[in-house]
C-alpha positions in Angstrom: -18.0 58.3 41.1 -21.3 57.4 39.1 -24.4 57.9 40.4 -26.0 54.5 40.7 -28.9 56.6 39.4 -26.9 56.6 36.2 -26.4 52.9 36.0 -29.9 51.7 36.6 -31.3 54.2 33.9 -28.5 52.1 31.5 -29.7 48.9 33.0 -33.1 49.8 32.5 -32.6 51.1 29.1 -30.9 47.6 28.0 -33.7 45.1 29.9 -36.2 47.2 27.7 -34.2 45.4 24.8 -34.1 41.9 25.6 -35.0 39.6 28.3 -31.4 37.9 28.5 -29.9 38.0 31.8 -26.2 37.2 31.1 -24.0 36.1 33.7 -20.9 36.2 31.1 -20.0 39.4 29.5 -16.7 40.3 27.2 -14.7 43.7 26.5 -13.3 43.2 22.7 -10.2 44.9 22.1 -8.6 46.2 18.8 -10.0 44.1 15.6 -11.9 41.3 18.0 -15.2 42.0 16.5 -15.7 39.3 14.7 -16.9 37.1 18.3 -20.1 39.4 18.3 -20.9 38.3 14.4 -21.2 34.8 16.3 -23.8 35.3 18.5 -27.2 34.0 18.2 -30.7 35.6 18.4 -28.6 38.9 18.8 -30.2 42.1 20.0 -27.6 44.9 19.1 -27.4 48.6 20.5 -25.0 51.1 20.1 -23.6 52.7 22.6 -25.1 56.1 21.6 -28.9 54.9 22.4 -27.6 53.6 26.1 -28.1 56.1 28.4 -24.9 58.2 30.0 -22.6 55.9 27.5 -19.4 57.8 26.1 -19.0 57.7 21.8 -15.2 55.4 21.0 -13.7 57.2 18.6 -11.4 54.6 17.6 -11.6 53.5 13.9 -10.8 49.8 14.7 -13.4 49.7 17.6 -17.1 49.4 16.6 -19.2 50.7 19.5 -22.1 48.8 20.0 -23.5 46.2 23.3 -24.7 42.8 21.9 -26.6 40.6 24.0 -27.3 37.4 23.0 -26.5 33.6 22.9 -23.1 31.5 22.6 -22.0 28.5 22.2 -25.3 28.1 24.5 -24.9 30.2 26.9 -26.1 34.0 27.4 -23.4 36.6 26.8 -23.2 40.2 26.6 -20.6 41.3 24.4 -19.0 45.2 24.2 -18.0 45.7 20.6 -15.2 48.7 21.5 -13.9 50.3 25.0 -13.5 53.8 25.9 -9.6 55.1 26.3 -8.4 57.4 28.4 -6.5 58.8 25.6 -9.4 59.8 23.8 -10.1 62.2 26.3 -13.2 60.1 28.6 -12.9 60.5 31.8 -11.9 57.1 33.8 -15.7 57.1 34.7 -16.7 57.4 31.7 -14.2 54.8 30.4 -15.6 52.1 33.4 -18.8 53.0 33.4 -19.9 50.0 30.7 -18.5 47.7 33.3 -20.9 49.1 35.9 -23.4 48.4 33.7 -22.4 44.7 32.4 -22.4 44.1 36.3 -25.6 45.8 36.9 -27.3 43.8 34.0 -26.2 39.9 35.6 -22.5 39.7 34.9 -20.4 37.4 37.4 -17.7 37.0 34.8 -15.4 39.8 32.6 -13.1 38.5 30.0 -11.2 41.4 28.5 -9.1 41.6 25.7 -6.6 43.5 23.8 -3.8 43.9 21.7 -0.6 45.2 22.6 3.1 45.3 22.4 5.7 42.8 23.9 8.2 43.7 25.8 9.3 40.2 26.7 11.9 39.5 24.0 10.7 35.9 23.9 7.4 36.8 22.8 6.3 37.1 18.9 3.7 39.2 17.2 0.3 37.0 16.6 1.2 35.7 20.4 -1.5 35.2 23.1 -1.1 36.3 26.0 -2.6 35.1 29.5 -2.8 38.3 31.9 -1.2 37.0 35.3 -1.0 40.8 36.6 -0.9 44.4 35.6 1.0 47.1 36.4 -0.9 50.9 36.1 2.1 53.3 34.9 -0.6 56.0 33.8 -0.4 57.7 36.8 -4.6 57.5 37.3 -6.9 55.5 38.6 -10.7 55.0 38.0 -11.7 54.8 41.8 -10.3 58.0 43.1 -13.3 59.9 44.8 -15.7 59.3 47.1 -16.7 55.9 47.0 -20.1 54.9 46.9 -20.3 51.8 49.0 -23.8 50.5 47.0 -20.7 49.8 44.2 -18.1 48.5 46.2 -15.5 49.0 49.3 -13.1 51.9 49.7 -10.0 49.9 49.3 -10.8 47.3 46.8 -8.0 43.9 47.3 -6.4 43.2 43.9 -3.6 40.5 45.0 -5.9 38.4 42.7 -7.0 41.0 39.9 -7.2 38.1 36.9 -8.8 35.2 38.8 -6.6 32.1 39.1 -9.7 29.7 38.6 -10.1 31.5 35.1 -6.9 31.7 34.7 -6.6 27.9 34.8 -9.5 27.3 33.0 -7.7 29.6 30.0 -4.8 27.2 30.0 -7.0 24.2 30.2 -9.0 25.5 26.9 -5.6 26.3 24.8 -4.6 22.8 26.0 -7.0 21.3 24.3 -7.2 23.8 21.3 -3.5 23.1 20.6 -2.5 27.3 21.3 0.2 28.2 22.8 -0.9 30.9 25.2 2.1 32.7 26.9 1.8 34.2 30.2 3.0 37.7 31.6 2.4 40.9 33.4 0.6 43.9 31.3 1.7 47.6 31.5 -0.6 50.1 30.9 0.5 53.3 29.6 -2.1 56.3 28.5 -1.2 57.0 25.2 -1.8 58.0 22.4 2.0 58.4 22.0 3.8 55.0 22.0 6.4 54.6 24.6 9.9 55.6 23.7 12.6 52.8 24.3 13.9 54.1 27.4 10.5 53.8 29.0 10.2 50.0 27.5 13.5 49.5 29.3 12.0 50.7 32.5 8.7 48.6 31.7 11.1 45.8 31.6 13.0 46.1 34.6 9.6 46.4 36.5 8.4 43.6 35.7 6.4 44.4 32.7 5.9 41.7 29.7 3.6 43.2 27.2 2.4 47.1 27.1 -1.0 48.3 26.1 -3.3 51.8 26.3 -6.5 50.5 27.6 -7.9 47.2 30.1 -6.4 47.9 33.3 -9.3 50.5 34.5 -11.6 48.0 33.6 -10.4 46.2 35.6 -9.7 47.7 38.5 -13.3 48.2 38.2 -14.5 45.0 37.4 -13.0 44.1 41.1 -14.0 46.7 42.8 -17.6 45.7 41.4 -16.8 41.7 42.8 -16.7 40.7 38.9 -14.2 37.5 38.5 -11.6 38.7 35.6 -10.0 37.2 32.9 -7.4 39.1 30.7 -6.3 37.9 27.3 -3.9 40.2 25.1 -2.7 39.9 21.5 0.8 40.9 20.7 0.6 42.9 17.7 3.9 43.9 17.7 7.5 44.3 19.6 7.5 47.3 21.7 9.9 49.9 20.7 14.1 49.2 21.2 13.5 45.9 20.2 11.7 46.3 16.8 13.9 48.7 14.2 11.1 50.1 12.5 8.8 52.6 13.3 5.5 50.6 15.1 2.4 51.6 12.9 -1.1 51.2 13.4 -1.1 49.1 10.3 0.9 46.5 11.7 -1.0 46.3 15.0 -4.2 45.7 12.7 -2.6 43.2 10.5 -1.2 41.2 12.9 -3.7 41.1 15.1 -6.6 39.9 12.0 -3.4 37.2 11.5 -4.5 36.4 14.8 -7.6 36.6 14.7 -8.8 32.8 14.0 -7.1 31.7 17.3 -8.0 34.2 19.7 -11.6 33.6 18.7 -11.3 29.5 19.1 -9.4 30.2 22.5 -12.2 32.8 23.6 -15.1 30.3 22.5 -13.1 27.0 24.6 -13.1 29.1 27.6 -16.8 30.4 27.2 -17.4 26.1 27.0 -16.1 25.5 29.8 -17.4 28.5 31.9 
């Protein structure tokens, strides 16, 4: 587990960059920079300056912290994750959310883009995260728990809070989105899943499959953070689509995307 030592000399390092204190904070997954370019009276710093912060190695993810103002209201936004496929350790993959909750945040919208495997969902979809199911095997808490961070056995019968949750649907309401709603998988990666194991995701439960968010998350409850989840379907998950899934198609549908998944994530941040 992180030494809180570690997150206060993060903390510290960030207050020594600006004097916002924001309550709302964002992960932004695969080709959902463009929020951070809207924030005002940004301070920017990458990841490399914060103190006991991994390097993403991940072309599409630009790896930087901006702290600044939207739509009116303080936000601090991280421009990348961590995966456990690129080799980070789970701690080092959570650790920004230790930080975002060490810095003021009450609230954690994450977001991603990812593969359905609900055959009645589309590529440039949005997708409301009502649960998650962790197939990687892992998980970001195992250790000794440091009770300063939060209790042994953390409740997650309400991972994605229902009040956000309804306050998502509310803000695609009156956007005019369609937002579907379903269960995310997450899988390590890097390898995509083979059919067979989308056939299994499927008769789980699963609705859409993805390599990242659900270690945030676990974290983000375990640190009493509310959650909101927001995927982009990039593409149908393998057995369903013919041709080989590509990392061009994930990027080109998700920048088709794009516009809408930024006027749903600015409603919500309205009404927060």
């Amino acid at each position: 587990m992180h030494k809180m030592e570690n997150i206060l000399n993060a903390k510290d390092y960030i207050y020594s960059k600006t004097d916002y204190r924001p309550k709302i904070s964002l992960i932004l997954g695969s080709g959902l920079n463009g929020l951070a370019d809207e924030i005002e009276n940004a301070v920017v710093i990458p990841y490399q300056d914060i103190p006991h912060f991994a390097a993403t190695t991940v072309d599409m993810h630009k790896g930087q912290l901006v702290i600044g103002e939207l739509l009116g209201k303080e936000v601090a936004v991280l421009q990348g994750r961590f995966h456990y496929y690129e080799g980070h350790s789970l701690d080092a993959v959570t650790f920004p959310v230790r930080v975002l909750k060490e810095i003021g945040a009450e609230v954690l919208i994450v977001t991603n883009a990812c593969g359905a495997i609900n055959e009645s969902f589309e590529p440039k979809d949005l997708m409301l995260i009502s649960d998650h199911i962790n197939l990687a095997g892992v998980n970001p808490l195992i250790g000794s728990n440091d009770e300063q961070l939060g209790v042994r056995f953390p409740d997650l019968s309400t991972a994605y809070c229902p009040e956000l949750r309804d306050l998502a649907c509310k803000a695609a309401e009156e956007k005019n989105i369609e937002l579907q709603q379903g269960v995310y998988v997450w899988w390590s990666g890097p390898a995509l899943e083979t059919p067979a194991e989308i056939r299994m995701m499927r008769t789980v439960g699963g609705d859409a499959v993805g390599m990242s968010t659900v270690p945030e998350v676990i974290v983000a409850n375990h640190a009493g953070l509310r959650v909101l989840g927001i995927s982009c379907i990039a593409n149908m998950a393998a057995g369903i689509q013919k041709e080989p899934i590509t990392a061009e198609e994930v990027v080109q549908a998700v920048g088709e995307a794009k516009d809408k998944f930024l006027t749903l994530l600015k409603g919500i941040i309205q009404e927060l």
